[in-house]
Short mmCIF file of the C-alpha atoms (twelve columns), coordinates in Angstrom:
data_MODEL
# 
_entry.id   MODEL 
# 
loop_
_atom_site.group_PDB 
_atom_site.id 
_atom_site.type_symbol 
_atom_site.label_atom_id 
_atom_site.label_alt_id 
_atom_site.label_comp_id 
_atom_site.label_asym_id 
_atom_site.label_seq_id 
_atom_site.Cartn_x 
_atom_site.Cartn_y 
_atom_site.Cartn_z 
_atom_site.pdbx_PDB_model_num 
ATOM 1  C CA . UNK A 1  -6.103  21.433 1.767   1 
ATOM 2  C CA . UNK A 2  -9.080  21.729 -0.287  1 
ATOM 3  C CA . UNK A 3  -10.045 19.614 -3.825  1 
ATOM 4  C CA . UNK A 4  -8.873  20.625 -6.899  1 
ATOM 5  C CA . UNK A 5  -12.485 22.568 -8.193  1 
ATOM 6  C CA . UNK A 6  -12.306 20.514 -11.520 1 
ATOM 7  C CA . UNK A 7  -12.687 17.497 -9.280  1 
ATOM 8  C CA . UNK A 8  -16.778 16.825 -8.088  1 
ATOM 9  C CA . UNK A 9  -17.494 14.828 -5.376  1 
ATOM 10 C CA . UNK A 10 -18.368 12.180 -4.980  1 
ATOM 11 C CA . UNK A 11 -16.828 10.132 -7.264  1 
ATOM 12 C CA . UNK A 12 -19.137 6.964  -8.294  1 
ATOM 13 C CA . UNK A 13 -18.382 5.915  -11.651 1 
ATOM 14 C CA . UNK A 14 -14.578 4.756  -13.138 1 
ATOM 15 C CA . UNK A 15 -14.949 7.195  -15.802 1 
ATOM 16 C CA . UNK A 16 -15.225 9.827  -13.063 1 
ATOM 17 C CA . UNK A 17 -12.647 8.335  -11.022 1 
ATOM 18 C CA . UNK A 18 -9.820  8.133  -14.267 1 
ATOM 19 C CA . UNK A 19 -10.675 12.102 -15.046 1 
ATOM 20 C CA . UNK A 20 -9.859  12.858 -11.178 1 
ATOM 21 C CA . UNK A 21 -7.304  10.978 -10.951 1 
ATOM 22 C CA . UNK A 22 -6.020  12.761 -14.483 1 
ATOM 23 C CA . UNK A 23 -6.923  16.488 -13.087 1 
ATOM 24 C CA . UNK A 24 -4.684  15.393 -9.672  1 
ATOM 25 C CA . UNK A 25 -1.687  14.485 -11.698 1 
ATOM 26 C CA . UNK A 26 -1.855  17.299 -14.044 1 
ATOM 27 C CA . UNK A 27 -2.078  20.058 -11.511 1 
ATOM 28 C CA . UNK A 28 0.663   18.221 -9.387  1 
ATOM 29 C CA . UNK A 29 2.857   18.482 -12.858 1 
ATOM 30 C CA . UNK A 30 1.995   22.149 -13.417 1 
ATOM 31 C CA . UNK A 31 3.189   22.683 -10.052 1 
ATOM 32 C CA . UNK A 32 6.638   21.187 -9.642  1 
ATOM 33 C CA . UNK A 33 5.838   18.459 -7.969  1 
ATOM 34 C CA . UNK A 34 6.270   14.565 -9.286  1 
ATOM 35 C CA . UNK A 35 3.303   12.006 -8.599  1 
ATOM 36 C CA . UNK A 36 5.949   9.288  -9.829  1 
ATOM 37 C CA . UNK A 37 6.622   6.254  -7.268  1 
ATOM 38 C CA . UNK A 38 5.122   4.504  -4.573  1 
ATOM 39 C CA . UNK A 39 2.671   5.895  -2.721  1 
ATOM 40 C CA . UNK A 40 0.975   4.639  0.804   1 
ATOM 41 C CA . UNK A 41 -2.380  5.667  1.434   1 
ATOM 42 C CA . UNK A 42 -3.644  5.159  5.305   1 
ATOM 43 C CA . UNK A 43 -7.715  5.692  5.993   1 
ATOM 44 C CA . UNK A 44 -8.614  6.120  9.426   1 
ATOM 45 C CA . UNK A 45 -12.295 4.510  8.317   1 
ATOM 46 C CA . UNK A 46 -11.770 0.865  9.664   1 
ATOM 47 C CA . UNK A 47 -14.119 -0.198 6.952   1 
ATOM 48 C CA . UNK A 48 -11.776 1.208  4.129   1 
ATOM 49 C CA . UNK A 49 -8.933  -0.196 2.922   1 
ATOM 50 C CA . UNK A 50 -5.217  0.864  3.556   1 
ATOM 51 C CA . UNK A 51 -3.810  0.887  0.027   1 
ATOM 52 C CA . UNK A 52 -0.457  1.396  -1.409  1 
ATOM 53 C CA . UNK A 53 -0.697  3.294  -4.796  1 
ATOM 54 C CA . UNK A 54 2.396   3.523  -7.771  1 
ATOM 55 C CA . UNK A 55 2.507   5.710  -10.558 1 
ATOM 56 C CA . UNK A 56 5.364   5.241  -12.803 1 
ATOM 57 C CA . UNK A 57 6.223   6.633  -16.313 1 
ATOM 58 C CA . UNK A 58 5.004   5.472  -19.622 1 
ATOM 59 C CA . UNK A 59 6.413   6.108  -23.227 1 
ATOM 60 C CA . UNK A 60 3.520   7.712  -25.563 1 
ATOM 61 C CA . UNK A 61 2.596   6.471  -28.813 1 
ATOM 62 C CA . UNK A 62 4.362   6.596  -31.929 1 
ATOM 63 C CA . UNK A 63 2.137   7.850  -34.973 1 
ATOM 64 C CA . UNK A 64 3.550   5.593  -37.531 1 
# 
């Protein structure tokens, strides 16, 4: 599977890594499928860390 093209590599800042990680969940969205719940990731780089990742729903804003 290749990268989303909105998404440059590599990613070095936070602000890079939030507008990624926005693009990701978007295009999932768009496409039927739901990033929502608990997600494990595995890296075969011993030096990296195994993580396990959740994304759960938030209620927006209320203008007042």
């Amino acid at each position: 599977m290749q990268p989303n093209p909105s998404i440059d590599f590599p990613i070095t800042t936070e602000s890079e890594f939030h507008s990624a990680l926005c693009d990701l969940i978007t295009s999932a969205t768009a496409n039927d499928i739901s990033p929502e719940g608990a997600w494990t990731h595995r890296c075969s780089d011993e030096d990296l860390p195994d993580l396990d990742i959740e994304i759960s729903r938030v209620t927006k804003p209320v203008d007042d």
